[in-house]
N, C-alpha and C positions, 0 to 999 in steps of 0.2 A: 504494500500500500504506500504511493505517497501524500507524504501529510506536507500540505504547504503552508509552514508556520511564517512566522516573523523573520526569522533568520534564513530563508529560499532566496536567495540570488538566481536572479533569469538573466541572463544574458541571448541577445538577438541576434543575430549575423547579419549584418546588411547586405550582401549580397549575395544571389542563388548560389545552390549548388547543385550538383549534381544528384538525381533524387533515387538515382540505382545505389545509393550506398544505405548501407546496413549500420548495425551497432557499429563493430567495428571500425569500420572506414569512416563513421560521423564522430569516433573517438578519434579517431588521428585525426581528421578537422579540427577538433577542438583543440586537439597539442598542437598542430604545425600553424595552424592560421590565427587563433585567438589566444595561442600557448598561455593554454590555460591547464588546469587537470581534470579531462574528463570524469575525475572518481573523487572528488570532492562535494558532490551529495547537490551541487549546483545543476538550474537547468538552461538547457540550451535548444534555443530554438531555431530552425533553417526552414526554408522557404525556397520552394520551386521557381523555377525561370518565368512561370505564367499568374505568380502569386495566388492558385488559387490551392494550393496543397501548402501544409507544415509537418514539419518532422519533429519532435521535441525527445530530445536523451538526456537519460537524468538516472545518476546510481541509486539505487535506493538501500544499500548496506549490503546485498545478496548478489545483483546481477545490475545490470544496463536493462531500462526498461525505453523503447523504442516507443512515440507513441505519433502514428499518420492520421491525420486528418487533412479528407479534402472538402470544399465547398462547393456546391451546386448553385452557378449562377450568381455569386459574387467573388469579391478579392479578399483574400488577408491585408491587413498593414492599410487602410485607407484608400487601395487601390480600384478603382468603377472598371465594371465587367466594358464587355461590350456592348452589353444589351441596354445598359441606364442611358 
């Protein structure tokens, strides 16, 4: 379970990434790009090329929990579909 207290640090990525990566490969994101430590219980959130998909990876003390969400018909981050 994660519990999102007071002490949760999110960090955002601002620019896409590639959305074929898995745990692993969004933990090396997190070291090579924001060199940050993937396993410090912080979460971290990526965002597809078309803003309408996120990714968010976050240790929860056991494993990397991976979690995708896409939208139907609008954007993540502020971004207007085509359709508005």
């Amino acid at each position: 379970m994660i519990a999102a207290g007071a002490d949760l640090k999110i960090y955002v990525a601002t620019r896409p990434i590639d959305f074929r990566c898995g745990h692993d490969g969004l933990a090396a994101k997190v070291q090579e790009m924001l060199r940050l430590d993937p396993f410090s219980g912080s979460a971290f959130v990526f965002r597809s090329k078309r803003a309408d998909r996120i990714k968010i990876l976050i240790w929860d003390r056991t494993g990397l929990v991976l979690v995708h969400k896409r939208r139907e018909g609008c954007k993540f981050f502020g971004q207007r579909s085509r359709t508005e």
